[in-house]
TIMI-2910 file (N, C-alpha, C, CB; in pm, 1 decimal, decimal comma, always signed):
<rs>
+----------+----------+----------+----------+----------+----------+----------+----------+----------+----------+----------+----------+------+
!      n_x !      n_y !      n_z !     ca_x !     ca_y !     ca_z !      c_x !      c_y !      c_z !     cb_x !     cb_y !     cb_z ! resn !
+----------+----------+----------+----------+----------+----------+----------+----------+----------+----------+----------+----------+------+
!  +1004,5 !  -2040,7 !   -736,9 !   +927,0 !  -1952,0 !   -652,4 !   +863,7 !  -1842,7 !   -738,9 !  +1015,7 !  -1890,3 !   -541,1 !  Unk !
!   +725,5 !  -1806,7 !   -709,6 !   +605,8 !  -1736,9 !   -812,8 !   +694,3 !  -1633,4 !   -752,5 !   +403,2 !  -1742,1 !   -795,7 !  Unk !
!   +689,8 !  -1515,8 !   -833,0 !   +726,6 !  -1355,5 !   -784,9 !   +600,6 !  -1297,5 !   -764,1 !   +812,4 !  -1256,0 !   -898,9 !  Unk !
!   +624,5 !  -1243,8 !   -621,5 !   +427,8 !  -1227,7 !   -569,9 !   +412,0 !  -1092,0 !   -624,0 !   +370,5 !  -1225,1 !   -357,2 !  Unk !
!   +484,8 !  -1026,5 !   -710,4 !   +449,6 !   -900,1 !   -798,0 !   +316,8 !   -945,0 !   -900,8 !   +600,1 !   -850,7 !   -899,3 !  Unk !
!   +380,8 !  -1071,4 !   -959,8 !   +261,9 !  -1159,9 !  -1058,2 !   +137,7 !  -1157,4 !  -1043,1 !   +267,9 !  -1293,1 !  -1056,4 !  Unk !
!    +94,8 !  -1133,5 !   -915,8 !    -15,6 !  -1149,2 !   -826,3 !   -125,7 !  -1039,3 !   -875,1 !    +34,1 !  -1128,8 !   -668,2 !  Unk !
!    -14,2 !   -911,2 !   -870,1 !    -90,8 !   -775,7 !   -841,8 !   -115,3 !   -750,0 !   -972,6 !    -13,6 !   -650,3 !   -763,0 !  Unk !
!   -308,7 !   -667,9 !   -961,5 !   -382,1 !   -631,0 !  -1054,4 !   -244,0 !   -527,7 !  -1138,7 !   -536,2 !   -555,1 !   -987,6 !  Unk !
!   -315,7 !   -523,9 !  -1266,5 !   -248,6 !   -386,4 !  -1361,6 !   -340,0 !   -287,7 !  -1403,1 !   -182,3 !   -428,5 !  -1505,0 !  Unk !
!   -461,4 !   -307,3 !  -1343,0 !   -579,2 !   -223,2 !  -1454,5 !   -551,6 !    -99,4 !  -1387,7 !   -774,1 !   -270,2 !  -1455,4 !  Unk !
!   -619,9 !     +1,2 !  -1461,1 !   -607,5 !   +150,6 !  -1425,9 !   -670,1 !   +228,7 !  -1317,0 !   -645,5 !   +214,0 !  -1524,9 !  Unk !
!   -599,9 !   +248,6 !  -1212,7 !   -715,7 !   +238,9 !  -1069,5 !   -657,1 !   +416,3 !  -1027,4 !   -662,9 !    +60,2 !   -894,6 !  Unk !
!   -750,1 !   +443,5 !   -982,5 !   -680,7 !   +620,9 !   -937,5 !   -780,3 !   +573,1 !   -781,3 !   -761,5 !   +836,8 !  -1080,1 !  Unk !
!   -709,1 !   +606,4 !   -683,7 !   -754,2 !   +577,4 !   -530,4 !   -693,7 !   +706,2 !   -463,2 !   -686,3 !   +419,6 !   -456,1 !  Unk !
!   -852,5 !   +778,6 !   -441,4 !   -780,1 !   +912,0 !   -411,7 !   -801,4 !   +930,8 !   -220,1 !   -873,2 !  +1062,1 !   -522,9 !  Unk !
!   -683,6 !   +959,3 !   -168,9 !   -693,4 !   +961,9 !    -38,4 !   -707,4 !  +1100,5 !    +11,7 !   -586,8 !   +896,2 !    +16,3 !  Unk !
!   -794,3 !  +1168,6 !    +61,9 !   -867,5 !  +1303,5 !   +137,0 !   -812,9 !  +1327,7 !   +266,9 !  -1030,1 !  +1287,6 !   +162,7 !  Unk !
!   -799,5 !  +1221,0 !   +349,9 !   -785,5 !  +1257,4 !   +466,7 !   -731,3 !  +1123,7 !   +524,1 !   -910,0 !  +1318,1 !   +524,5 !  Unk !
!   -610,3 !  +1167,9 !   +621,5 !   -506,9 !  +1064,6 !   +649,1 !   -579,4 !   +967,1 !   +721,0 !   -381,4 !  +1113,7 !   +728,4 !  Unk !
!   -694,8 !   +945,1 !   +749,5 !   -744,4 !   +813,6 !   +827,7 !   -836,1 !   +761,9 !   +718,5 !   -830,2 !   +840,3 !   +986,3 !  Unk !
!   -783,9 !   +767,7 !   +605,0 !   -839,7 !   +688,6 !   +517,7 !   -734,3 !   +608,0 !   +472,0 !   -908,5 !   +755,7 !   +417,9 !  Unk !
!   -588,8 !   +622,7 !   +473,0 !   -483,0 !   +600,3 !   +372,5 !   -487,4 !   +462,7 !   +449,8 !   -329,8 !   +707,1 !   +359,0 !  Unk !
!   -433,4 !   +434,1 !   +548,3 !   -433,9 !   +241,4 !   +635,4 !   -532,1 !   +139,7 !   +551,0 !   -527,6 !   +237,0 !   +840,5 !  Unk !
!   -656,2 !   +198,6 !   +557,1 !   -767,5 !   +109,5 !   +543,4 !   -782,9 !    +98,6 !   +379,1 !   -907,0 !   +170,1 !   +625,5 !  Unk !
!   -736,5 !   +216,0 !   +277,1 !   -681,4 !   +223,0 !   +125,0 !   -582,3 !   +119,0 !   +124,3 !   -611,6 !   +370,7 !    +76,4 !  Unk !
!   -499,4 !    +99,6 !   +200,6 !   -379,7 !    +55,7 !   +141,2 !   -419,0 !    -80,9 !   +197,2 !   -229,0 !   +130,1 !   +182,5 !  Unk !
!   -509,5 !   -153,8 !   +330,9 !   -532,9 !   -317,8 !   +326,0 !   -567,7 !   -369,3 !   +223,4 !   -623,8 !   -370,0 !   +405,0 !  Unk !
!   -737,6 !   -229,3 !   +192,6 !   -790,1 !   -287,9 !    +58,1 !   -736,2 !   -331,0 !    -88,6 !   -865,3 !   -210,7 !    +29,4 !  Unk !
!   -587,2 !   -253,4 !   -112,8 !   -560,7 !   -319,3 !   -183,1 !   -456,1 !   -394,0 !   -158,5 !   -562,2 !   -269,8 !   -265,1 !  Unk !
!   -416,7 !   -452,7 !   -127,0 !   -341,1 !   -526,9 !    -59,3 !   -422,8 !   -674,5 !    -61,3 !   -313,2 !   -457,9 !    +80,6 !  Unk !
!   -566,4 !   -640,5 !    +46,7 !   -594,9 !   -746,6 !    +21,3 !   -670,3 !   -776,2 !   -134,9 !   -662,4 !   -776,0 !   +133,1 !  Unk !
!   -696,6 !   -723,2 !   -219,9 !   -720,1 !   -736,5 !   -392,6 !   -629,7 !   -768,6 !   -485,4 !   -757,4 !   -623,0 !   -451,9 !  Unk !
!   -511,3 !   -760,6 !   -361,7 !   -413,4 !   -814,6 !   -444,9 !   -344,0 !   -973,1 !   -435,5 !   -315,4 !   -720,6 !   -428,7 !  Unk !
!   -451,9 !  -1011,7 !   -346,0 !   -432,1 !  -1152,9 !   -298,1 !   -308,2 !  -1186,0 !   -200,2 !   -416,6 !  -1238,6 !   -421,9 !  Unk !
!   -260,7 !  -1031,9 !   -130,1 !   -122,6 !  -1034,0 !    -29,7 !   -156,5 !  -1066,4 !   +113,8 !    -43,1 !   -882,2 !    -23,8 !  Unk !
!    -80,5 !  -1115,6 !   +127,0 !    -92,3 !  -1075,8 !   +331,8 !    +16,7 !  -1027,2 !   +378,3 !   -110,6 !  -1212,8 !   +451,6 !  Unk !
!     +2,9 !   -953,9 !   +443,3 !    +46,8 !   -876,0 !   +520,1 !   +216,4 !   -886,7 !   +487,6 !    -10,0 !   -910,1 !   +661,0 !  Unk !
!   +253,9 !  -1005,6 !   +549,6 !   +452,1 !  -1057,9 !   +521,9 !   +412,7 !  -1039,8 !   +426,8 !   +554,2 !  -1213,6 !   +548,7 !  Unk !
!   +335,0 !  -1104,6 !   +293,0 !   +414,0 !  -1044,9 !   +158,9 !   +399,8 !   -938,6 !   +131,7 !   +393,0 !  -1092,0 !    +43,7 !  Unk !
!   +347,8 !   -811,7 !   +163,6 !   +321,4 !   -664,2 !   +128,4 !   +467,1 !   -617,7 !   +191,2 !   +164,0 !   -585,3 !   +206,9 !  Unk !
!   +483,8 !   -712,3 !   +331,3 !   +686,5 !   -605,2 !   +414,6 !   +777,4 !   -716,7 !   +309,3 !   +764,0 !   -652,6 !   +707,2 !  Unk !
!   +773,8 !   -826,3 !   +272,5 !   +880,1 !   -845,4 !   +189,4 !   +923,1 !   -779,1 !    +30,6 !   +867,4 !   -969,5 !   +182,1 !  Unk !
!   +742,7 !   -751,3 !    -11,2 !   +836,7 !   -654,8 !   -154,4 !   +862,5 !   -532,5 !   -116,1 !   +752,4 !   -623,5 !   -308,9 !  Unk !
!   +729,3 !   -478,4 !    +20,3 !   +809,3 !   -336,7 !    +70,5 !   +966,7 !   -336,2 !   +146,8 !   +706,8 !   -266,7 !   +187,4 !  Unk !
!   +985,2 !   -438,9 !   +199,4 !  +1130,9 !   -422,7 !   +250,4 !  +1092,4 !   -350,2 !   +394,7 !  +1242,4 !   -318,8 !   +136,2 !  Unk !
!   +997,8 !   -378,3 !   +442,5 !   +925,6 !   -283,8 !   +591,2 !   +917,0 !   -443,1 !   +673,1 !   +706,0 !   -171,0 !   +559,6 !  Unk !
!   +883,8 !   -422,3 !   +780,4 !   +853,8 !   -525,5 !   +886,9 !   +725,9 !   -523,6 !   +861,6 !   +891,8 !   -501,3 !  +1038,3 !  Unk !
!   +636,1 !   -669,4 !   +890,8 !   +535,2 !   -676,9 !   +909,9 !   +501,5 !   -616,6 !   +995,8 !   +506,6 !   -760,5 !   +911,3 !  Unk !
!   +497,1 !   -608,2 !  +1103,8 !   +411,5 !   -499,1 !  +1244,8 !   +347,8 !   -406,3 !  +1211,6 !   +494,7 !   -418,5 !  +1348,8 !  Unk !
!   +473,2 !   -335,2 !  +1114,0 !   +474,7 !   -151,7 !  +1060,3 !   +330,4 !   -204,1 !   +945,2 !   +693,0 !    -65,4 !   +938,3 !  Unk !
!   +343,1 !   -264,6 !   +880,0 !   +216,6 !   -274,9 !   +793,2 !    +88,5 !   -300,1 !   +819,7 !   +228,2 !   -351,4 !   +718,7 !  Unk !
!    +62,4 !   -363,1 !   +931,0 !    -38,9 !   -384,5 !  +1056,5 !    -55,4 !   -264,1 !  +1065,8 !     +1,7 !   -455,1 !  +1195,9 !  Unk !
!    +49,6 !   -197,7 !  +1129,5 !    +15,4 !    -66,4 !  +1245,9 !    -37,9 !    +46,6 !  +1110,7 !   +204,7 !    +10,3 !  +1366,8 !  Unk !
!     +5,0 !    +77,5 !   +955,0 !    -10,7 !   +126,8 !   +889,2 !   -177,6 !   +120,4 !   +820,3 !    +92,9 !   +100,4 !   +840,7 !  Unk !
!   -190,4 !    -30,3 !   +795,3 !   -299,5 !    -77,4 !   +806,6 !   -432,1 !     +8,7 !   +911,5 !   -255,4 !   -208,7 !   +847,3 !  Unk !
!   -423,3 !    -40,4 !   +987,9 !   -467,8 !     +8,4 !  +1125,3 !   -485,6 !   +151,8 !  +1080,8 !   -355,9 !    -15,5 !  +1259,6 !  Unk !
!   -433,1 !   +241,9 !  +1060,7 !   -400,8 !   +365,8 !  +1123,8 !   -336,5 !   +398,4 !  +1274,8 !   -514,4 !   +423,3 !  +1118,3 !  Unk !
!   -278,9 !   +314,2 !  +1283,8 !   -234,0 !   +342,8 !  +1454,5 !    -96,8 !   +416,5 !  +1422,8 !   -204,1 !   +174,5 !  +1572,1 !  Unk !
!    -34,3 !   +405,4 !  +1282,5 !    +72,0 !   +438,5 !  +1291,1 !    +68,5 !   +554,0 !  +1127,9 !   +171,5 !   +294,0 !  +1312,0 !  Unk !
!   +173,4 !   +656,5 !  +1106,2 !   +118,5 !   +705,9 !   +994,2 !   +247,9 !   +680,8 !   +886,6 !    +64,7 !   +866,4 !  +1018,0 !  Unk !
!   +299,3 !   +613,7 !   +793,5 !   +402,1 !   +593,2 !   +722,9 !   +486,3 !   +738,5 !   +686,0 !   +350,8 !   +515,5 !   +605,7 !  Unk !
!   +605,7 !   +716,1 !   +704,4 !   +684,1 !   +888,7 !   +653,1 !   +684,6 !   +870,8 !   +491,3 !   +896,4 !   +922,5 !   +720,1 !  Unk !
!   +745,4 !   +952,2 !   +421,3 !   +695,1 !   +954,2 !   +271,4 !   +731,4 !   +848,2 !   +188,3 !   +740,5 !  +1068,6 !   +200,5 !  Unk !
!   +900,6 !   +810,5 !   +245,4 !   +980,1 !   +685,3 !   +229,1 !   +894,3 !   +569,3 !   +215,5 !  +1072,7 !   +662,4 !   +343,6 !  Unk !
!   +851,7 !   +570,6 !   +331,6 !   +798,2 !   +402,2 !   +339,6 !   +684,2 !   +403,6 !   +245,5 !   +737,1 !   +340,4 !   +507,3 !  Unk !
!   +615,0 !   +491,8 !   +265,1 !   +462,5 !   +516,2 !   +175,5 !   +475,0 !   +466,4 !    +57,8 !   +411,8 !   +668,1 !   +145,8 !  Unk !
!   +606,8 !   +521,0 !    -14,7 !   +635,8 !   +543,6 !   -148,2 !   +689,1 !   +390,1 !   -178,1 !   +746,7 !   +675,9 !   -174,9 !  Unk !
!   +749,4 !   +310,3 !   -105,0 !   +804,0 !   +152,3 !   -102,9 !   +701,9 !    +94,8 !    -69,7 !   +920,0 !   +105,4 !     -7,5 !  Unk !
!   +586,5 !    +79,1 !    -35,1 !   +476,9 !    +14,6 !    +11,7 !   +361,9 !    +91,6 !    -92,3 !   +458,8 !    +34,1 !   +186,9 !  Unk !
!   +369,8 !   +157,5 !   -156,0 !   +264,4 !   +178,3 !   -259,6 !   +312,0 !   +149,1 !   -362,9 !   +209,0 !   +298,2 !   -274,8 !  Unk !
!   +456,9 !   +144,7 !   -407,8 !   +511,0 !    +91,6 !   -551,3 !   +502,4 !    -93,1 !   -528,8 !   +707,8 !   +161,2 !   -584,0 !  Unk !
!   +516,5 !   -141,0 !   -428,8 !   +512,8 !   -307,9 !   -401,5 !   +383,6 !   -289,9 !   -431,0 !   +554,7 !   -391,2 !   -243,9 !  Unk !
!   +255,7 !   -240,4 !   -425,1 !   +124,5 !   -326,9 !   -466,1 !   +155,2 !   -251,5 !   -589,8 !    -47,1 !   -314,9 !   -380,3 !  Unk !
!   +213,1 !   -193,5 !   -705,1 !   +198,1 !   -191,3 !   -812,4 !   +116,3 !    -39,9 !   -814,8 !   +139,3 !   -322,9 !   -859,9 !  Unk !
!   +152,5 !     +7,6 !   -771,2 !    +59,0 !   +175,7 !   -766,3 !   +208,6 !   +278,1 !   -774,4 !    -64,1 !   +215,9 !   -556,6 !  Unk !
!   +129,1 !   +401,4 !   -837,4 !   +235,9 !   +531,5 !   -810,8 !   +164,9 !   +595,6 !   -698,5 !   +259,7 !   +651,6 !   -950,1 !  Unk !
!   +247,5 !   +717,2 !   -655,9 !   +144,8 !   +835,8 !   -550,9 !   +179,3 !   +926,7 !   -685,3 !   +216,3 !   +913,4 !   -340,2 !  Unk !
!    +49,4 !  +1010,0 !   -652,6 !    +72,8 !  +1120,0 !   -734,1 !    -33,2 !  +1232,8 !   -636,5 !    +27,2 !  +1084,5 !   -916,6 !  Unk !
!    +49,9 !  +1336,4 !   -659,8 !    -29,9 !  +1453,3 !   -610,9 !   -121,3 !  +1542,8 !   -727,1 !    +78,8 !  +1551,4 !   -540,8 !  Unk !
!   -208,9 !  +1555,7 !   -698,0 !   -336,7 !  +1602,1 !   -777,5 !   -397,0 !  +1704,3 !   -725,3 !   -438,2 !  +1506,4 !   -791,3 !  Unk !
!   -373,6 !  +1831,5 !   -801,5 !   -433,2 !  +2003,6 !   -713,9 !   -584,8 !  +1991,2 !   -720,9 !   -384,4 !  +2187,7 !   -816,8 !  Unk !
!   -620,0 !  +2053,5 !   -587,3 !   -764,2 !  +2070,4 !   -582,6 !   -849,9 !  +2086,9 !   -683,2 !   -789,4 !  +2158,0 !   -520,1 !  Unk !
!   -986,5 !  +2078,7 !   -656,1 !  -1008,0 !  +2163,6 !   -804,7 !  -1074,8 !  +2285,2 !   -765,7 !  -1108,7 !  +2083,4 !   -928,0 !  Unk !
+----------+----------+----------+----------+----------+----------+----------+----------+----------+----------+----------+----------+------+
</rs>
C-alpha cells in the first residue's frame, strides 16, 4: 500500500489566509493538488470525512487542533506572520 503522503507536492508554497472564508476553499485547493479526496485528507488527518466537507465548504470552521492535523497531512506548516 502507496503512503498517500508520497502523493503530496514538497515545493515551497506560502498560502496566506486574510479572512476566515477563505481558509475551506485554501485548504480543497490543496488538497485537491495534492491528488487527495476527501477520505484520504480524514485518514492522514485522523478527522471524519463530513468534518472535511463541512471545512471545505466553510459551513463549518476547524478549532486550532484540527486545523493544525489537517494542514500538517497535506504537508504544510501554519505559521503566523505580523502585519506589515
Amino acid at each position: 500500500m502507496t503512503d498517500l503522503r508520497d502523493q503530496i507536492p514538497t515545493d515551497n508554497c506560502v498560502i496566506r489566509i486574510v479572512n476566515g472564508n477563505h481558509l475551506g476553499p485554501a485548504l480543497r485547493d490543496i488538497r485537491r493538488g495534492a491528488g487527495l479526496t476527501q477520505a484520504d485528507l480524514s485518514a492522514l488527518a485522523g478527522i471524519k470525512q463530513p468534518s472535511v466537507s463541512a471545512h471545505e465548504r466553510s459551513c463549518t470552521t476547524p478549532d486550532v487542533r484540527t486545523l493544525l492535523r489537517v494542514v500538517n497531512a497535506l504537508g504544510y506548516d501554519l505559521a503566523l506572520v505580523k502585519k506589515r
